[in-house]
C-alpha positions in Angstrom: 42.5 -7.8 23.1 45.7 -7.7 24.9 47.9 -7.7 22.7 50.9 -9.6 23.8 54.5 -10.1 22.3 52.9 -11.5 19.8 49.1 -11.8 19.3 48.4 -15.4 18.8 45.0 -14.5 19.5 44.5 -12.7 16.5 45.3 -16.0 14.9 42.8 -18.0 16.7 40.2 -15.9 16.9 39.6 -15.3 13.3 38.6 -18.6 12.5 37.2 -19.5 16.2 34.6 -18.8 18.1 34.4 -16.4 21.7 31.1 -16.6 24.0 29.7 -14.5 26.1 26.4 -14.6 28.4 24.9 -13.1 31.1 22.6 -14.2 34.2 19.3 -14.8 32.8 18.1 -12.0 34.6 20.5 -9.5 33.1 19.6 -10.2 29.6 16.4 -11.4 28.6 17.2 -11.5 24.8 18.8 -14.8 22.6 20.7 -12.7 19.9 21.2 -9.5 17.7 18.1 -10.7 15.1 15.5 -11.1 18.3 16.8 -7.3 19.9 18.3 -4.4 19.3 22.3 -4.3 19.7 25.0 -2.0 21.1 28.3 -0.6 20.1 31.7 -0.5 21.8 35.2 -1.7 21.5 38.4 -2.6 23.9 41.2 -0.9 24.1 44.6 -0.8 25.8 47.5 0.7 25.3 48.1 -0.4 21.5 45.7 2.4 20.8 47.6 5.2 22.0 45.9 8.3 23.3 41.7 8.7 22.8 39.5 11.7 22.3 37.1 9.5 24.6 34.5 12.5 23.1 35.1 12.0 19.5 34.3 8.3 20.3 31.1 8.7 22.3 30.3 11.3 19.5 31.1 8.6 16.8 28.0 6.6 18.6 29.9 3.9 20.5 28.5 3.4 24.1 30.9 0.9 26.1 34.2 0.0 26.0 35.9 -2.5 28.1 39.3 -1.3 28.4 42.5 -3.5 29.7 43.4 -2.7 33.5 46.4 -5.2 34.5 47.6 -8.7 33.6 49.1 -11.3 36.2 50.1 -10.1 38.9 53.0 -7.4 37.9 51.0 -5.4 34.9 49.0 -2.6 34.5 48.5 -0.9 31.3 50.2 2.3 31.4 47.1 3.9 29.4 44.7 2.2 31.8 43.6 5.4 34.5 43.1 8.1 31.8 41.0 5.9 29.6 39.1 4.6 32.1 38.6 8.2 34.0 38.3 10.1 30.0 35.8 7.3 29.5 33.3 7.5 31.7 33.6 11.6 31.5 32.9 11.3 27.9 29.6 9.3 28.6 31.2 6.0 27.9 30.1 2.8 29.7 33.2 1.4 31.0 34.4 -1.7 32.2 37.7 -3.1 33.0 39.3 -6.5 32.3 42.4 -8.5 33.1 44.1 -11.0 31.0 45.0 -13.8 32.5 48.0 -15.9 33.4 47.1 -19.3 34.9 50.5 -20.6 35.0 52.4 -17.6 37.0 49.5 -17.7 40.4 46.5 -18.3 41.7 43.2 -17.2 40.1 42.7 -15.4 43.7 46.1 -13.8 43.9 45.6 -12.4 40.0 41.6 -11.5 41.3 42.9 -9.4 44.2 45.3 -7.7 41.8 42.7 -6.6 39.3 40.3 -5.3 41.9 43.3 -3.5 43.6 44.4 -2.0 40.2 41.5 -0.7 38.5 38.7 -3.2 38.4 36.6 -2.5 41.6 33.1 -1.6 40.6 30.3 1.2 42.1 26.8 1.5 41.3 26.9 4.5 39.3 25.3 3.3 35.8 28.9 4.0 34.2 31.0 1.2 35.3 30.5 -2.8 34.6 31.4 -5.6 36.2 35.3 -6.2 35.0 35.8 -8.6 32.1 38.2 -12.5 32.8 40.1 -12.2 29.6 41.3 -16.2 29.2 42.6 -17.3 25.7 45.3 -19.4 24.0 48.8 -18.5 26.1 50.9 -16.3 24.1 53.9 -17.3 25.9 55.7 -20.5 26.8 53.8 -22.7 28.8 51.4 -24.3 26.0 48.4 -23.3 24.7 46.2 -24.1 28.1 49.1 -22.9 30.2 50.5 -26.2 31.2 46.8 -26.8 33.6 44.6 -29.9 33.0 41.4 -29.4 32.8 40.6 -29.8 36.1 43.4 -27.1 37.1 42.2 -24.9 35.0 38.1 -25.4 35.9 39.8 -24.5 39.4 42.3 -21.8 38.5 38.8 -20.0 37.5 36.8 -20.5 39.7 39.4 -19.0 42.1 39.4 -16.1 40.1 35.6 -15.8 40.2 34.8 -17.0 43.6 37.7 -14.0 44.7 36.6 -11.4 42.6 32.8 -11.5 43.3 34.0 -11.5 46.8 36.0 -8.5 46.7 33.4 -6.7 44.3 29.7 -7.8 45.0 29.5 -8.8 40.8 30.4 -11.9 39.1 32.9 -11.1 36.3 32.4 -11.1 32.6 34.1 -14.0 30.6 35.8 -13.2 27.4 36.9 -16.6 25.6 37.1 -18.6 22.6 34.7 -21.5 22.1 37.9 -23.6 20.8 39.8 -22.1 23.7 37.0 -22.9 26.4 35.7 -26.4 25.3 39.1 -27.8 25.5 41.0 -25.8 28.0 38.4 -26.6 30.8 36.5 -29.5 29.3 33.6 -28.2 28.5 32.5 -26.7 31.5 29.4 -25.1 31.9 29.0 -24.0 35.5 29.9 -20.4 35.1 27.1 -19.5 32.4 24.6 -19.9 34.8 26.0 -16.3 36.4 28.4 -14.7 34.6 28.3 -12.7 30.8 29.7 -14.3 28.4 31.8 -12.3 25.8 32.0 -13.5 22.4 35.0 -13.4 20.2 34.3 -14.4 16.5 35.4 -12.1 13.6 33.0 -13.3 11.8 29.2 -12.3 10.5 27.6 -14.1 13.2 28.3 -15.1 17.2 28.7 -18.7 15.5 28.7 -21.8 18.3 29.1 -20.9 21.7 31.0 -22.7 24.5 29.1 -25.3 26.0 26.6 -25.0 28.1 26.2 -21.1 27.3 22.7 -20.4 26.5 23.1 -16.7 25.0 25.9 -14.2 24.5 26.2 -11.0 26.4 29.1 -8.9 24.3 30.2 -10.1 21.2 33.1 -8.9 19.5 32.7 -9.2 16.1 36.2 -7.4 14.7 39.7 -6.8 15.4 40.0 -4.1 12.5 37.1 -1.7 13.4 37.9 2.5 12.8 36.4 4.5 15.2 36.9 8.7 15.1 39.0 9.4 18.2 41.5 6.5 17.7 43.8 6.4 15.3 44.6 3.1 13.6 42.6 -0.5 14.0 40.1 -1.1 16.7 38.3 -4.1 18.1 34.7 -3.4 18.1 32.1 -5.3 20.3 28.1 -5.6 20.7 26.2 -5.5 23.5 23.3 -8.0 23.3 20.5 -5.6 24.3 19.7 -1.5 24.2 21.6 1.1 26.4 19.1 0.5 28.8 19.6 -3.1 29.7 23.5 -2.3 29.6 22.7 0.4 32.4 21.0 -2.2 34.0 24.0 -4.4 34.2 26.5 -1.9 35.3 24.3 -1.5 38.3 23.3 -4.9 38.8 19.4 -4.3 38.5 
């Protein structure tokens, strides 16, 4: 997703397994076989420039698309996709990856919401996306936190961006990357979507606690018309509808 200096990531997430969920009352549905399913991707700059109409065209409906990371980066490719994006039709949705060794989840919070990931009610624009995975940089693959820290370093994050926003964040994560970076926790499934990350054929196990997923990305090789080269491409857990429904938090 965000392709750092180098993607460990796509290492991890190959053989691992992502979750996402959302508030019972968001998504009523357990998994792809029991209801219908979405399409999107994520993008950021890696992709280059998009014919955000050629995409929409192609059939895909959201895309969550990479806004800043810590507290000193913004993709450079981060207001025209987001702006070509919702012009095209596209359900959009920003997210941040996260750096829980460099500040507080608050300080990185107010960043995103400053720099692209504020949210309006206007059916085209979902809640922005927590993007925490194994640390591509020094520091260790949970950033040097215990698990405690890092149960806290989140919460931060959430408590500050619902606070700046009026939505609870989506969670992109790896079941590996969840289970043992914050031992398990389970608190945040009761509120916030849970995006899944397994390049796989099926969601597989999800982090614990998580009763459903919400977006599941299912492939870090997708082709799409309008972007040129490889693609992750995602699902929503529901029809357009219900995806409407969270963007405006009905």
């Amino acid at each position: 997703m965000t392709r750092p200096k180098f993607s460990l990531r796509r290492l991890l997430a190959a053989g691992l397994t992502v979750a996402a969920t959302a508030a019972a009352a968001l998504v009523a549905t357990a998994g792809p076989a029991a209801a219908a399913t979405t399409p999107g991707i994520d993008v950021s700059r890696y992709q280059g420039t998009i014919n955000w109409t050629s995409v929409r065209n192609a059939g895909i409906q959201f895309a969550f698309i990479k806004a800043t990371e810590g507290t000193s980066y913004k993709d450079p490719n981060f207001n025209s996709n987001y702006v070509n994006a919702y012009n095209a039709g596209v359900i959009r949705g920003a997210y941040h990856f996260a750096r829980p060794n460099i500040s507080a989840g608050s300080t990185q919070a107010a960043y995103l919401a400053s720099n692209g990931g504020a949210w309006s009610a206007d059916s085209r624009t979902l809640p922005a996306a927590l993007d925490l995975e194994a640390n591509p940089y020094a520091g260790g693959y949970c950033y040097g936190l215990t698990t405690t820290g890092m149960r806290n370093w989140v919460q931060d994050f959430l408590n500050t961006y619902r606070s700046r926003t009026g939505r609870y964040a989506v969670i992109y994560t790896t079941t590996s990357w969840w289970n043992q970076c914050t031992g398990s926790w389970t608190a945040p499934w009761a509120n916030h979507p849970l995006w899944i990350a397994r390049w796989s054929t099926s969601p597989g196990t999800l982090p614990a606690g998580a009763p459903f997923w919400s977006f599941w990305q299912y492939t870090s090789t997708g082709s799409v018309s309008g972007i040129s080269g490889n693609v992750d491409r995602n699902y929503w857990n529901g029809d357009r509808t219900r995806l409407i429904a969270l963007a405006n938090n009905t």
